[in-house]
N, C-alpha and C positions, 0 to 999 in steps of 0.2 A: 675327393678330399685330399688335400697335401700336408703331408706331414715333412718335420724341417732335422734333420742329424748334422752332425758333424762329419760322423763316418757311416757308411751303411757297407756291411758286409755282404757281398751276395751268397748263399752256401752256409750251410749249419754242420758242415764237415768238420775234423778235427783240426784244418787249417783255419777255418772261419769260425769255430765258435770260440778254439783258443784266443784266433786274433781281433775278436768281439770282446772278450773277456778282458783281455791285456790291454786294449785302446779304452773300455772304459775304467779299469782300475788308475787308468793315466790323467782321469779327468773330464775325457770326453764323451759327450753323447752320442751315444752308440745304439746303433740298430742291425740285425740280421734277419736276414730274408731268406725261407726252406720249400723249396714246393715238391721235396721228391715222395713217392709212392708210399711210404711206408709210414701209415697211418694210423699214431695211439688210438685209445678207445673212444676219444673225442670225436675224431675225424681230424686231426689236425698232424701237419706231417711231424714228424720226428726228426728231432735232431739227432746228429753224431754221423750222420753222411751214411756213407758203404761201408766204411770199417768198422761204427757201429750197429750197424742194422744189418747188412748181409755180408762180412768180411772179415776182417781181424779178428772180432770177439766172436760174434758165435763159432766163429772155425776154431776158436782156441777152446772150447767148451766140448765142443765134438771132440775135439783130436784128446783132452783129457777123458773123457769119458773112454773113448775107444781103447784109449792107455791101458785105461784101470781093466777095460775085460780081458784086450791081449794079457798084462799082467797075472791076473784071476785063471786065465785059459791056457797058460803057457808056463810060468815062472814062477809060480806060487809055492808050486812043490818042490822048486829048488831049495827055498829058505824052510821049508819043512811045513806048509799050510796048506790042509787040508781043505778046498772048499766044492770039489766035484765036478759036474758040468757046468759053468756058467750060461745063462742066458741073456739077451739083449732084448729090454724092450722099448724100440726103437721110438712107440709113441712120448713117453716117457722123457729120454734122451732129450728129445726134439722141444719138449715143452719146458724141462730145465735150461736147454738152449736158450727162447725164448722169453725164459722170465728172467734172465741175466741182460739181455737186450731192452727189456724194457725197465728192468731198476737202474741202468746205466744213463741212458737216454732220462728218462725222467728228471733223472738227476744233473744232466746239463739244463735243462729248464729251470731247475733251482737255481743252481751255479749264473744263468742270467739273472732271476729275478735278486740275488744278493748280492752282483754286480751292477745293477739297476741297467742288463741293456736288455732294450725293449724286441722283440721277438716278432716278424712279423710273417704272416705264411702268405706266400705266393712264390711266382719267379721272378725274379729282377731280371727285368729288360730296360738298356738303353733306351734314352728315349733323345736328349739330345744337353746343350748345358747353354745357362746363362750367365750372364754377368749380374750380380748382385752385393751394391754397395760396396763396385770395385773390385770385388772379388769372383772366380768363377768360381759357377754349382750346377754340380751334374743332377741331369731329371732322370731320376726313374722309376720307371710302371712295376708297381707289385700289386700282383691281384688289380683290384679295384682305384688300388691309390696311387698316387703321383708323390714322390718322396723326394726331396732336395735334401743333396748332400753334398760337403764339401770337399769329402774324399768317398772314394770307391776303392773296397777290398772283393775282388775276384777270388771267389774260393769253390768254385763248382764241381771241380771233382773230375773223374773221367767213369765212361761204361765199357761195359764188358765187351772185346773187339768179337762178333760172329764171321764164322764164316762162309763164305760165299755161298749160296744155294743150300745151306743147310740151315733148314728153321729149327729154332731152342723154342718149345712150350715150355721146359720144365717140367715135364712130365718124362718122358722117355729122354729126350736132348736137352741136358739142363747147361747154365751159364753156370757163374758162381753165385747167383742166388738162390735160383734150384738145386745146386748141389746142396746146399744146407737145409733142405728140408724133403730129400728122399724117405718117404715113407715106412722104407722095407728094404732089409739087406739084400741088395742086389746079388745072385747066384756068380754075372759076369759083369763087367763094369770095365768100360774104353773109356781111356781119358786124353783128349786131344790135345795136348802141351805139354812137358815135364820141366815144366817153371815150378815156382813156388806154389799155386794154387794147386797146379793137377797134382804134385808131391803131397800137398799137406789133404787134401782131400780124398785122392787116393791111399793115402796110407790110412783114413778114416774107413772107410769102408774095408780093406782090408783087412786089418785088424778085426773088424767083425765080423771075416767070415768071406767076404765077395772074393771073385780071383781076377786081380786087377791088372790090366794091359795099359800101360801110357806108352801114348806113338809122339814121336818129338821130331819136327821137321830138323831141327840143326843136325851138324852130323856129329859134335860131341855133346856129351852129357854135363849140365850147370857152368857152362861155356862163362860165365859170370864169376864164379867161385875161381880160390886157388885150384891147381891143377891137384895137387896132393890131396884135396878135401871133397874134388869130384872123385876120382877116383875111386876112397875110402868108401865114401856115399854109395858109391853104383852097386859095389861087393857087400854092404850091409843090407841096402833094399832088397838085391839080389837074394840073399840070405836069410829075406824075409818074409819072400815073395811076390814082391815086386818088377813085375815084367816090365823092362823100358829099353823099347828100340828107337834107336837113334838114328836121323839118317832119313826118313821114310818124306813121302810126295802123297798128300791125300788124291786120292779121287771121289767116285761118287761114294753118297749117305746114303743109303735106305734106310727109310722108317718105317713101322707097322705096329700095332698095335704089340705084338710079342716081340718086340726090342728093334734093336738097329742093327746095320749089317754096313760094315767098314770098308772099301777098298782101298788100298792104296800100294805104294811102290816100294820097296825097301832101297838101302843105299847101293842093292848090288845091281839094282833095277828091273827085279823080280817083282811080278804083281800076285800081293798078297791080300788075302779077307780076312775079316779081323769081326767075328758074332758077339754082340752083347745083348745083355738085359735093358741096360741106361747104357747113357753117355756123359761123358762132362768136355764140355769145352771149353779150354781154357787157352787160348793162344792170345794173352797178353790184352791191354787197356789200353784206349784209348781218351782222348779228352774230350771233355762233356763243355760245351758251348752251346748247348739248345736254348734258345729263346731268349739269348743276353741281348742279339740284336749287336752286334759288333761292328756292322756297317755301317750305323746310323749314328754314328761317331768318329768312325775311322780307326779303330781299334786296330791294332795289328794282329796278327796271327797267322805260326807260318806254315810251310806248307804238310808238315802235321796237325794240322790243325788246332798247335799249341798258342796260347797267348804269350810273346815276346814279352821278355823280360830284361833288365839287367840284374848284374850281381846284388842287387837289393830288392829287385823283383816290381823293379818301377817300368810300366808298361812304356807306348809311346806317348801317352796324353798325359798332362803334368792331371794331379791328384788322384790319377786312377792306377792300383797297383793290383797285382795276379799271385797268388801264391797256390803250393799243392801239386794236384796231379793235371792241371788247368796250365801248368806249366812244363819247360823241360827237365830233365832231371829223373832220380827217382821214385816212381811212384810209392810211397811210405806214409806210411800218419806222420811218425815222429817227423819225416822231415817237413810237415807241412805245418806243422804244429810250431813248429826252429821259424821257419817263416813269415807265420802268421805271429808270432811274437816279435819279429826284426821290422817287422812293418809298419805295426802298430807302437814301437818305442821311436822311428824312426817320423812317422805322422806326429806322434808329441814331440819331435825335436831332442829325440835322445840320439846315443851314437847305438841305433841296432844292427845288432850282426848275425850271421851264421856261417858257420866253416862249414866249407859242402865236401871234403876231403873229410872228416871224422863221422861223417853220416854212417852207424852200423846197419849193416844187414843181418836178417835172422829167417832164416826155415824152419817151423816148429813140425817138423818129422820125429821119430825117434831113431837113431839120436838126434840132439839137434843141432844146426848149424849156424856160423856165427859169424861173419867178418867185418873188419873195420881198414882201410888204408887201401893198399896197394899188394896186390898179387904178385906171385913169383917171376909167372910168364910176364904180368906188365914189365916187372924191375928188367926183364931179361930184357923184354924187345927196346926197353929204352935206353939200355945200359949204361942201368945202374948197380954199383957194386954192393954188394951186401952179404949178410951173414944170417943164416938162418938156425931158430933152435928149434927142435920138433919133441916133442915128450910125449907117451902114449897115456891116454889112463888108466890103463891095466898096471903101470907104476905106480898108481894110488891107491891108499889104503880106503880113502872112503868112498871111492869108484868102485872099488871091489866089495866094499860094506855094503854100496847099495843093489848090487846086481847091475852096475853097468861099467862095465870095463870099455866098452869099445870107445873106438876116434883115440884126437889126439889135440894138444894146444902146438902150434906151428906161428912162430913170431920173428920177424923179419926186421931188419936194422942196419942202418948203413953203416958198410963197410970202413967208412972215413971216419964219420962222427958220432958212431952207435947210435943217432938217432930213429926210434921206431917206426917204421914203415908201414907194419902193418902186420896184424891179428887174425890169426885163422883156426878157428874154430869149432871140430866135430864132436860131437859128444854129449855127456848129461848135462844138463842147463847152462848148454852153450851161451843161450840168449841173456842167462842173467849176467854170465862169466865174462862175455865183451865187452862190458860195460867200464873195466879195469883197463883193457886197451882203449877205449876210446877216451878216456882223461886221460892217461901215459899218454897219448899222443896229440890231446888239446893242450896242454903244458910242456909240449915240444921234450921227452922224457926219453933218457935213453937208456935201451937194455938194461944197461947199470944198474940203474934207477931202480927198476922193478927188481931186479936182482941182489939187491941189497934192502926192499921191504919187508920186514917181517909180515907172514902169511899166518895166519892162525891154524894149528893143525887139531886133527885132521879135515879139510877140507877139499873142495874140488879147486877152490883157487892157487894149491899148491903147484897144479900142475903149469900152470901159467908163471908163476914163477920159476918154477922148474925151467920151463921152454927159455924164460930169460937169460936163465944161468948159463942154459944147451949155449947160447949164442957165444957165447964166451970160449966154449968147449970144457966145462967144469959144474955140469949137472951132480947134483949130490943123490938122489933117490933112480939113478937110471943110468 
C-alpha cells in the first residue's frame, strides 16, 4: 500500500513530533513514523522518544519524589515539622513515575490527531526517490507500507553508548532505562559516568538511602560547566554524599547474581575495586541510525556516526533534512525541538532559525545547575576580556525562606561592550532561573540591562540581578 505526504517525519521524539506538529500547522500534510520499544496498552509504540518514555520526565519524577523524602528525612525539622521516620515505597514511586509517561505521551497523540498529522507505526527506512510530475519524492518503507514523500525530517534520536564487554540486562547493570525502574533501594550503587545522567540518577538513589560511588574517566569534574560551578558542585555532592572520582581507567566488570564488582585504575594509577548492589552506566549517547538504510541513498554520515548537517540542518540530499540528537551538537530535547521547528518553517518557506549559542543547559541535582553562553575558562583560552559578577544565595532572603542557601548566580559580560556572555548557575531552580539569561542574551542585552530591571522581591531572581549589578562592581544586597 503507498500512501502520498508532503513531509514524513521519521522519529516521534521531541524533535520530530514538534517538527510534525509545526510543518502541519503550516499547511502541510504531514506524516510521523515511531517504531521504538515502548509500547501503550494497544501495542502501538509511544510517542515522545527517550525523553519521554525513559529520560527527561520520568528522571524528573524520581529526582522530585527523592527531594520530597531527603527533604521529610533530613530538613523538616529545621523548619520545625515533625513527621518521624520517613519511608520509601519504591513500588509506588515507580508507578507515579509511569503514569506521568503515559498522560504525557498520550497526550502527544492528541496534539497530532488536532493537528491533523497522520501517525504511522513502524521504522522509516530509505528505500530510494523518484521523479514525479517533475518533482523529486523520496520512498520510504514503514512497516508494511511504502510512503512517498516530498520532504524527509530525520529525527531518530540516539541510544545509550555501552561499554565494551560489559552487558546492561537492567537488572543488576542498567543503562538509562533500567536505571528508572530499579525495583529496590539499592544498599551500594556504581555509577559509570558523572555526566548529567550518573548525577541526576545518582542523586536519586541516594537521597533514598543507597551509598553511591560515581567513577568518571575525565580527570576533571563537569569539564563542561563554568569552572566556579564545578567546583561548588563537587563540595555540595560531597557534602551530601556523593562519592565521585575523577580521573579513573575502567577495567574488568563482574557480574553475579549478588551484584557487581568494579576494577579499575585511579588517576594515580593505583588499581582499585569498587563492590556494588547495581550499576548504572552512563558514559554518554550515541546516534541512533538503525534501519534508515542511509546507504541506499547516499546519505551522509560522519564518522560518528552523525547525519551531516548544515547550519539549518539541511543534510546532503536536497528535501531530506536531520534534526536532534541524529545530529551534531547537544544532545537536549529543547534543542531538538528549536530544530525541528526551523525545518519545518523553513520547508514552508519561512525564514526558520535557531541560535545554537543561547541553547541552556540544566542538571536537575539538588542544587540545581544552569548555564547558558560561554564559560570562564572558554573567555580565557580565547581571550576575551570580560567582567564577571558572582552573588551567593545565601544573600537572599527568599533562599533562606526556603531552606536553600547554597550556589550562586555568576554572569559574565564583555569587558568593551557589557554585552552578556554568559550565565551560570548553581542553586534552587536554577533550571527555571536561566531562562532570564537566555533572552538577555537572544536580544543581544548587556549587564546594564538586567541591572537596571526591576526584579520582584522577594524572589530567587533577585540574585541574577544582583550578579548584574556585581559586574559593574555596585551590588546592593552583597
Amino acid at each position: 500500500m503507498s500512501k502520498e505526504f508532503d513531509v514524513l517525519v521519521v522519529g516521534g521524539g521531541p524533535g520530530g513530533y514538534v517538527a510534525a506538529i509545526r510543518a502541519a500547522q503550516l499547511g502541510l500534510a504531514v506524516a510521523c513514523c515511531e517504531s521504538n520499544p515502548y509500547a501503550d496498552p494497544k501495542g502501538e509504540p509511544r510517542l515522545g522518544g527517550t525523553c519521554l518514555n525513559v529520560g527527561c520526565i520520568p528522571s524528573k519524577a524520581l529526582l522530585h519524589t527523592s527531594h520530597l523524602f531527603d527533604e521529610a528525612a533530613h530538613h523538616f525539622a529545621d523548619q520545625g515539622i515533625a513527621v518521624g521516620t520517613p519511608s520509601i515505597d519504591v513500588r509506588r514511586m515507580l508507578e507515579r513515575k509511569d503514569g506521568i509517561v503515559r498522560q504525557l505521551t498520550s497526550g502527544i497523540k492528541g496534539l497530532f490527531k488536532k493537528n491533523k498529522v497522520t501517525q504511522l507505526n513502524g521504522l522509516g527506512s530509505f528505500v530510494g526517490r523518484k521523479e514525479v510530475a517533475g518533482s523529486e519524492v523520496w520512498e520510504m518503507k514503514v512497516g508494511d507500507d511504502l510512503v512517498e514523500t516530498k520532504q524527509v525530517i530525520v529525527a531518530t534520536g540516539s541510544k545509550a553508548r555501552h561499554l565494551p564487554g560489559v552487558s546492561v540486562d537492567n537488572q543488576i547493570v542498567c543503562d538509562n532505562v533500567g536505571a528508572l525502574d530499579i525495583d529496590s533501594v539499592p544498599r551500594r550503587l556504581a555509577v559509570i559516568g558523572a555526566g548529567v545522567i550518573g548525577l541526576e540518577m545518582g542523586s536519586v538513589w541516594r537521597r533514598l538511602g543507597s551509598e553511591v560511588t560515581l567513577l568518571e574517566a575525565l580527570p576533571e569534574f563537569l569539564s563542561a560547566a563554568d569552572i566556579d560551578v564545578a567546583r561548588e558542585a563537587a563540595k555540595i555532592f560531597a557534602k551530601q554524599g556523593l562519592k565521585i572520582i575523577t580521573g579513573i581507567e575502567i577495567g574488568d566488570v563482574k557480574v553475579s547474581q549478588k551484584g557487581v564488582s568494579i576494577d579499575y585504575r585511579d588517576k594515580d594509577g593505583k588499581d582499585q575495586k569498587l563492590d556494588a548492589d547495581r550499576l548504572i552506566v552512563s558514559v554518554g549517547r550515541i546516534p541512533n541510525t538503525d534501519g534508515l538504510n542511509p546507504d541506499a541513498v547516499g546519505l551522509k554520515l560522519n564518522a560518528r556516526g552523525q547525519i551531516e548537517v548544515d547550519g539549518h540542518c539541511r543534510t546532503n540530499l536536497p528535501g531530506v533534512w536531520a534534526v536532534g540528537d541524529v545530529v551534531a551538537g547537544p544532545m537536549l530535547a529543547h534543542k531538538a525541538m528549536e530544530e525541528g521547528v526551523m525545518v519545518a518553517e523553513l520547508i514552508a518557506g519561512q525564514a526558520g532559525h535557531c541560535n545554537f549559542e543561547t541553547i541552556p543547559w540544566v542538571i536537575y541535582t539538588s542544587p540545581e545547575i544552569a548555564w547558558v553562553g560561554q564559560t570562564e575558562q572558554q573567555l580565557k583560552s580565547e581571550g576575551v576580556a570580560y567582567r564577571a559578577g558572582k552573588i551567593p544565595f545565601a544573600a537572599n532572603g527568599r533562599a533562606l525562606g526556603m531552606g536553600e542557601p547554597g550556589g550562586f548566580v555568576k554572569l559574565l559580560a564583555c569587558a568593551e561592550t557589557d554585552r552578556i556572555l554568559g550565565v551560570h548557575i548553581i542553586g534552587a531552580n536554577a533550571s527555571e532561573l536561566i531562562s532570564e539569561g537566555v533572552v538577555a542574551m537572544e536580544f543581544g542585552a548587556a549587564s546594564e540591562d538586567l541591572a537596571r530591571i526591576c526584579h520582584a522581591h522577594p524572589t530567587l531572581s533577585e540574585v541574577v540581578h544582583e550578579a548584574a549589578l556585581a559586574c559593574d562592581k555596585r551590588p546592593l544586597h552583597f
